[in-house]
mmCIF file as Biopython writes it, N, C-alpha, C and O atoms, coordinates in Angstrom:
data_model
#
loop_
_atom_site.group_PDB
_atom_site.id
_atom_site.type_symbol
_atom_site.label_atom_id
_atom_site.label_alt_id
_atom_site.label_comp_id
_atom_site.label_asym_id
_atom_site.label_entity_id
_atom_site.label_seq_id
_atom_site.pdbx_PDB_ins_code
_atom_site.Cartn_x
_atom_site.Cartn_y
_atom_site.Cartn_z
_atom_site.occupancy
_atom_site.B_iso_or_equiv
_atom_site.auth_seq_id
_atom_site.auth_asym_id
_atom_site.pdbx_PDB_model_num
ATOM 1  N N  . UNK A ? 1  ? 110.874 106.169 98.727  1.0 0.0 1  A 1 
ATOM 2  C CA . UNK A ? 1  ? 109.554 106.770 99.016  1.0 0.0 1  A 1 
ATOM 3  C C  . UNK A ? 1  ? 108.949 107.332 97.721  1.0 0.0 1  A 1 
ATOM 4  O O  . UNK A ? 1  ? 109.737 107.947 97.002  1.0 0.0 1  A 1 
ATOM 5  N N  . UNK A ? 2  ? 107.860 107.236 97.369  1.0 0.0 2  A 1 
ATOM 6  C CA . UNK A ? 2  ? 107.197 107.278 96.064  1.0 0.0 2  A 1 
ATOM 7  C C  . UNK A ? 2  ? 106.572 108.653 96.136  1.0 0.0 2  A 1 
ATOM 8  O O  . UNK A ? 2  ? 105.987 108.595 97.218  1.0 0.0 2  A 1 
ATOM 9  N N  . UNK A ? 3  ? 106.361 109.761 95.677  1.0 0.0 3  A 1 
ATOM 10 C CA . UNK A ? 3  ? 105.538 110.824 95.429  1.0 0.0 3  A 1 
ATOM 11 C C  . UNK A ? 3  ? 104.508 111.036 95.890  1.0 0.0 3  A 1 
ATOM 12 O O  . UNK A ? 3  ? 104.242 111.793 96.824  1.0 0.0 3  A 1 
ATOM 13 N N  . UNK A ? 4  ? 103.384 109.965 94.883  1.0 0.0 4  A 1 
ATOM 14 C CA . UNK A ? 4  ? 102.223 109.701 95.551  1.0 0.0 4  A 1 
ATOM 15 C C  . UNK A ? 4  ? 101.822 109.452 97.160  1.0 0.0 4  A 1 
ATOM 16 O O  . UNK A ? 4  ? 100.989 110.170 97.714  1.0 0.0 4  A 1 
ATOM 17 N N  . UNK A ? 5  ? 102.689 108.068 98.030  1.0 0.0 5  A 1 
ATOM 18 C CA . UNK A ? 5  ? 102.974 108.065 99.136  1.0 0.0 5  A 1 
ATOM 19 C C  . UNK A ? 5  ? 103.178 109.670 99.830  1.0 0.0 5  A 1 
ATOM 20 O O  . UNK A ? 5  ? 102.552 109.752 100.887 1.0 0.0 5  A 1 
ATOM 21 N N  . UNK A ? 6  ? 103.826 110.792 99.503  1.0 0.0 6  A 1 
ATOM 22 C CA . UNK A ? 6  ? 104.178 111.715 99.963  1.0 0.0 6  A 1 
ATOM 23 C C  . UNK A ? 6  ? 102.844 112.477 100.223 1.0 0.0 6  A 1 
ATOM 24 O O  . UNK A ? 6  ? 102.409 112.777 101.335 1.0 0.0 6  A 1 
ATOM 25 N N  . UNK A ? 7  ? 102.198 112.770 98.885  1.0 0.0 7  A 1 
ATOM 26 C CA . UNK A ? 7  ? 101.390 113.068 98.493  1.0 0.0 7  A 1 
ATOM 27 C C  . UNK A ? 7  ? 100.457 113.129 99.769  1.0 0.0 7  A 1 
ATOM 28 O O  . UNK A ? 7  ? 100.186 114.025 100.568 1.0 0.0 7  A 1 
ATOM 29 N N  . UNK A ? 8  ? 100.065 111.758 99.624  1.0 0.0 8  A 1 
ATOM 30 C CA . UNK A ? 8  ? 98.969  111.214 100.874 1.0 0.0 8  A 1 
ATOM 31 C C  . UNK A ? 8  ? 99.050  111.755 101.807 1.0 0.0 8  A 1 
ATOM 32 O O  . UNK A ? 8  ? 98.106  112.360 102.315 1.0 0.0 8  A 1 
ATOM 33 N N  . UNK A ? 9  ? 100.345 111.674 102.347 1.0 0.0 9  A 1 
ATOM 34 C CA . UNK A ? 9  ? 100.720 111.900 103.722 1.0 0.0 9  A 1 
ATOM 35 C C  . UNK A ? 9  ? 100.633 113.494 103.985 1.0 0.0 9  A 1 
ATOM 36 O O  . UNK A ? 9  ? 100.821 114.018 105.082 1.0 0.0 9  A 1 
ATOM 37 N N  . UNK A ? 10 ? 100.361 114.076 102.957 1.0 0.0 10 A 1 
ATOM 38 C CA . UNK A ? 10 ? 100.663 115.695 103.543 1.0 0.0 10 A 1 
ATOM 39 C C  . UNK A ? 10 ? 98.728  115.727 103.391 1.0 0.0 10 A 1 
ATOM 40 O O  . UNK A ? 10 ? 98.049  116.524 104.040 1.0 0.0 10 A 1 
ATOM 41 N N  . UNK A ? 11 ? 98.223  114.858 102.566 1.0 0.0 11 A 1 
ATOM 42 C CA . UNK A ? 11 ? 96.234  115.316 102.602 1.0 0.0 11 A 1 
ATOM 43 C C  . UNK A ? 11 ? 96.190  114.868 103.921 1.0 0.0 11 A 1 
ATOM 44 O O  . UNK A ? 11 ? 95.589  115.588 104.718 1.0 0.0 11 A 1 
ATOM 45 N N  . UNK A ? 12 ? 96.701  113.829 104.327 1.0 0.0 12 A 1 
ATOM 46 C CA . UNK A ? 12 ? 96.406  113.447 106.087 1.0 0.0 12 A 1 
ATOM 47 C C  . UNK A ? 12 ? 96.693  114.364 106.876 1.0 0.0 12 A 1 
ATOM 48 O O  . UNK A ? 12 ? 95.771  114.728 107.605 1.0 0.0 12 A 1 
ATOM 49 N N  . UNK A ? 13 ? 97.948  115.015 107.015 1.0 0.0 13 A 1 
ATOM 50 C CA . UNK A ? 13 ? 98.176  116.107 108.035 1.0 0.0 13 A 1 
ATOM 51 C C  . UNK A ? 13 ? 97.392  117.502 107.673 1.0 0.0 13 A 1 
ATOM 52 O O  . UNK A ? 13 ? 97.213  118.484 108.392 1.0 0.0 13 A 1 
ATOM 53 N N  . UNK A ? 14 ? 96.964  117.250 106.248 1.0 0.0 14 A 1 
ATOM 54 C CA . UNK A ? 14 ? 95.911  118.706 106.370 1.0 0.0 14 A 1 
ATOM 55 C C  . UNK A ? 14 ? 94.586  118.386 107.221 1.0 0.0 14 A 1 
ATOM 56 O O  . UNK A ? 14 ? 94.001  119.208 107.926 1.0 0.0 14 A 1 
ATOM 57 N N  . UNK A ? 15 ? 94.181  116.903 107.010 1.0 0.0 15 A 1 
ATOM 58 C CA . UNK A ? 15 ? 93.065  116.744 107.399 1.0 0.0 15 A 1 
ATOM 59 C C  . UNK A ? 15 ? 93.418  117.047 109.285 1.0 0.0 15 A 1 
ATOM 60 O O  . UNK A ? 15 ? 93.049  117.969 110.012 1.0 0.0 15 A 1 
ATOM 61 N N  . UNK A ? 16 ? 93.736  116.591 109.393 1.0 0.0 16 A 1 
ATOM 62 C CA . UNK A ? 16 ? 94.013  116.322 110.895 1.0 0.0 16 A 1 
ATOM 63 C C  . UNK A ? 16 ? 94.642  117.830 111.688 1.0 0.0 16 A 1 
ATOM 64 O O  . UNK A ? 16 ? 94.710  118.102 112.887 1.0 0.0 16 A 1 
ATOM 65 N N  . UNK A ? 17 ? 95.082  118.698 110.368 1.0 0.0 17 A 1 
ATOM 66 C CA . UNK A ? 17 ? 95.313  119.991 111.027 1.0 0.0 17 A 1 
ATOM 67 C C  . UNK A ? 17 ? 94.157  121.019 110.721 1.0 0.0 17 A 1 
ATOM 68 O O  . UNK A ? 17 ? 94.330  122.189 111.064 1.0 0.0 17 A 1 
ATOM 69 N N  . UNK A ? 18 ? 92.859  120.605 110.024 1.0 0.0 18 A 1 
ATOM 70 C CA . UNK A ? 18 ? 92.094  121.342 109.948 1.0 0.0 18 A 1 
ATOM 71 C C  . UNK A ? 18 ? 90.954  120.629 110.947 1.0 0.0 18 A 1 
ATOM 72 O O  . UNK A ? 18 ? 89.922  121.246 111.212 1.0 0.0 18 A 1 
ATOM 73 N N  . UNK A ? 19 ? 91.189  119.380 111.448 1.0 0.0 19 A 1 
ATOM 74 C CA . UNK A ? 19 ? 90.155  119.037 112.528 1.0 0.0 19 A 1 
ATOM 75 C C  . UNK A ? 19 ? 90.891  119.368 113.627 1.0 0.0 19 A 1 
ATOM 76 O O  . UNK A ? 19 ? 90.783  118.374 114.345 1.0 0.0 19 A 1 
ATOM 77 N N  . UNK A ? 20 ? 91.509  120.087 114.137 1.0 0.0 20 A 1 
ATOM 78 C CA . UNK A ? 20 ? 92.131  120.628 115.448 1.0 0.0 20 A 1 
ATOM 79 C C  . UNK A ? 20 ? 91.922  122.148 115.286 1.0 0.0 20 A 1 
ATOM 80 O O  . UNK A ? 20 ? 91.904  122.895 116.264 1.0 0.0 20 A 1 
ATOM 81 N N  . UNK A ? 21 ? 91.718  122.711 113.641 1.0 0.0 21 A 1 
ATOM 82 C CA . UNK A ? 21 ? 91.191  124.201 114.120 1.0 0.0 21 A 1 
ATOM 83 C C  . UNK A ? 21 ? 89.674  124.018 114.510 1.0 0.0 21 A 1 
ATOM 84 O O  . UNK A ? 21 ? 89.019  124.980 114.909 1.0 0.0 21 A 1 
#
């Protein structure tokens, strides 16, 4: 698993945890 890949994946769950507040 690459960093970047990681990376991504945690801006997605911010996005998606700031469209549920």
């Amino acid at each position: 698993m690459t960093p970047t890949f990681q990376l991504s994946l945690d801006t997605v769950h911010s996005s998606y945890l700031y469209h549920i507040i």
